[in-house]
C-alpha positions in Angstrom: -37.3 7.1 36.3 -34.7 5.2 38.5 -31.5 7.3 38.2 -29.7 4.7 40.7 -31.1 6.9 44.2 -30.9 4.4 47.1 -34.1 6.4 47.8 -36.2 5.0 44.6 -37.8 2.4 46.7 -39.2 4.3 48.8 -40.6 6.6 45.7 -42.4 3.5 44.2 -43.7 2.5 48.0 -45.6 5.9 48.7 -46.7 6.0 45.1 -47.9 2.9 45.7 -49.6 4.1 48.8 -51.4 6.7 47.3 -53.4 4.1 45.4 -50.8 5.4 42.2 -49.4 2.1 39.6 -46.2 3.0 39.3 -43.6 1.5 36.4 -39.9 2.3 37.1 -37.9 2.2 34.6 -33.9 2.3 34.7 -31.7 5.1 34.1 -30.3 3.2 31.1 -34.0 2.3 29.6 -35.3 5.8 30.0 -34.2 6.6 26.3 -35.8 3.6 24.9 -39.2 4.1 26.7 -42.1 5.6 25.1 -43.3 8.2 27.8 -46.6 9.9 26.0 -48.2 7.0 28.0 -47.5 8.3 30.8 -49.9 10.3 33.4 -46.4 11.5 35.6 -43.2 11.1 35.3 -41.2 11.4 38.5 -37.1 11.5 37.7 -34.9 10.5 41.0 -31.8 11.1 42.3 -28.5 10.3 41.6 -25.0 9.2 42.5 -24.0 10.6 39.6 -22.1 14.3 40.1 -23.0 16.3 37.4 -20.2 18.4 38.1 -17.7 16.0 37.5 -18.8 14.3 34.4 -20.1 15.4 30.5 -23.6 15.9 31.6 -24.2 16.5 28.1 -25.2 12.0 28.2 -27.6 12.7 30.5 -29.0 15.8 28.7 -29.5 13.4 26.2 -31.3 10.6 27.5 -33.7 13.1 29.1 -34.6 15.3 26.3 -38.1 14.4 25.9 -38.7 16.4 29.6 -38.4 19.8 26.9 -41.1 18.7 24.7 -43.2 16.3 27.0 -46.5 17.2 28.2 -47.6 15.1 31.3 -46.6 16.4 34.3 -43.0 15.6 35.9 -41.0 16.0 39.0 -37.4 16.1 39.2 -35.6 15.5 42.6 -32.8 16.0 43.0 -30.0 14.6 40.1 -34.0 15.1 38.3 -34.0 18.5 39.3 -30.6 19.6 38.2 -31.7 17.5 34.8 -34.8 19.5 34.5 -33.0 23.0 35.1 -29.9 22.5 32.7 -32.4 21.6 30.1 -33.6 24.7 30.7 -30.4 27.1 30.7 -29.4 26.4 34.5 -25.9 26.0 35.4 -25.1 23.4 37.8 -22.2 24.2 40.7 -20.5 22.5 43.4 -22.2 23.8 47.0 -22.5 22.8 50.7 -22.7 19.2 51.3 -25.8 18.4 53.0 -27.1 15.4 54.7 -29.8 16.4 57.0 -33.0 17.7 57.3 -32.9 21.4 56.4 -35.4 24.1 56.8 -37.1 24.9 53.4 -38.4 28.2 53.0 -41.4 27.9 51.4 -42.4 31.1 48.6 -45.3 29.8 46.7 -47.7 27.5 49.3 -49.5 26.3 46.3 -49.2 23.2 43.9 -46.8 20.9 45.4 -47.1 23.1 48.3 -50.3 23.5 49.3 -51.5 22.4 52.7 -47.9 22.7 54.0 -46.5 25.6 56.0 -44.2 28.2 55.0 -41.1 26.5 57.1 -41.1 22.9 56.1 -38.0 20.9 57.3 -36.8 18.4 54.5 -34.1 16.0 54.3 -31.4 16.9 52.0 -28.7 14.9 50.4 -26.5 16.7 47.8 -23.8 18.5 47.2 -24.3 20.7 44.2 -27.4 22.8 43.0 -28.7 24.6 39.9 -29.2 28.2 39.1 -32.7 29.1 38.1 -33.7 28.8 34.5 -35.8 31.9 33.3 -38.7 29.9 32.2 -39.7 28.6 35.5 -40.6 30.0 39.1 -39.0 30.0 42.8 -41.1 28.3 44.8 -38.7 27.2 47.6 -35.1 28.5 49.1 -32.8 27.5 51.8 -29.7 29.2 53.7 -27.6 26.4 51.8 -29.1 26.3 48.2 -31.4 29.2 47.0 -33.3 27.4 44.2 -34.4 24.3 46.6 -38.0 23.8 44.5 -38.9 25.4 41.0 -41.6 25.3 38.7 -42.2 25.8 34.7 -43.8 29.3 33.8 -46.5 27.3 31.3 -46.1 23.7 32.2 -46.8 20.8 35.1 -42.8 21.0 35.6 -41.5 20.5 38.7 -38.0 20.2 40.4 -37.0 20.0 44.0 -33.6 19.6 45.9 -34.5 17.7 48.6 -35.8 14.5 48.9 -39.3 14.3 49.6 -39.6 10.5 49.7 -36.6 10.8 52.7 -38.9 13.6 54.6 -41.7 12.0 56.2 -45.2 12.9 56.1 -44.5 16.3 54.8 -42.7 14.7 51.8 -45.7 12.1 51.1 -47.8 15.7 51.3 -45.6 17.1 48.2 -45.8 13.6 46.9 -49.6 13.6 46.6 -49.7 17.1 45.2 -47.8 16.2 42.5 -49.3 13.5 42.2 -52.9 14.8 42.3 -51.7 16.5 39.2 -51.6 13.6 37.2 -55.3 12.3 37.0 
């Protein structure tokens, strides 16, 4: 799901790579796509500050991430999506746009084969609190919910910008993606 990242390119490229057909699909088509066909569902970042707009439009268009059963990752603007779905609140933090180190919690799932320190490039300046339904899997010293995932479900969100980070972000990439065969 494009959601206007400058970043989506190089989503679709290491999907690509990892022998993954990808369809993207604009922010403004996402309501008007049928998704059960889907084996993943990846949901990009964002211009868009959900702090300083309704994100109630946005709620909207991504309802179907409540109810939907293939698996889905949320980065970033996807993230924040996926948590205020879910009860999170959204708040303005620390602007950061750099590589950070991510302290890994849970070194399995999207994790796994990774270290516990994993430095990530970040670009963002707001985060999410987390929703009850879903674990801590990462943290930062800028934004303490930096990777999550549903209690019962293939749900995923993550901060950071693992298409931006290098062959530690393909790594999550392929996790996730080994998810959806």
């Amino acid at each position: 799901m494009d959601c206007g990242s400058e970043k989506v390119d190089a989503i679709q490229r290491i999907v690509k790579e990892l022998e993954f057909k990808p369809h993207r699909v604009r922010l403004e088509d996402v309501s008007k796509t049928r998704h059960a066909g889907y084996a993943g569902i990846i949901v990009s970042g964002s211009p868009i500050l959900l702090t300083e707009t309704a994100p109630s439009k946005y709620l909207r268009v991504f309802r179907f991430v409540v109810s939907g059963r293939c698996p889905t990752l949320g980065i970033c603007f996807g993230h924040q999506i996926i948590g205020l779905l879910h009860g999170a609140k959204i708040f303005r933090g620390v602007e950061c746009r750099a590589n950070q180190t991510v302290k890994v919690l849970d070194g399995s799932g999207l994790f796994e084969g990774l270290g516990a320190r994993l430095s990530l490039r970040e670009d963002h300046c707001e985060g999410i609190t987390l929703p009850s339904q879903f674990l801590l899997l990462a943290t930062s010293a800028s934004y303490a919910v930096e990777a999550m995932k549903h209690r019962d479900r293939e749900l995923f969100g993550v901060q950071f910008h693992p298409e931006a980070s290098g062959a530690v972000g393909v790594r999550i990439l392929e996790n996730f993606l080994r998810l959806c065969k």
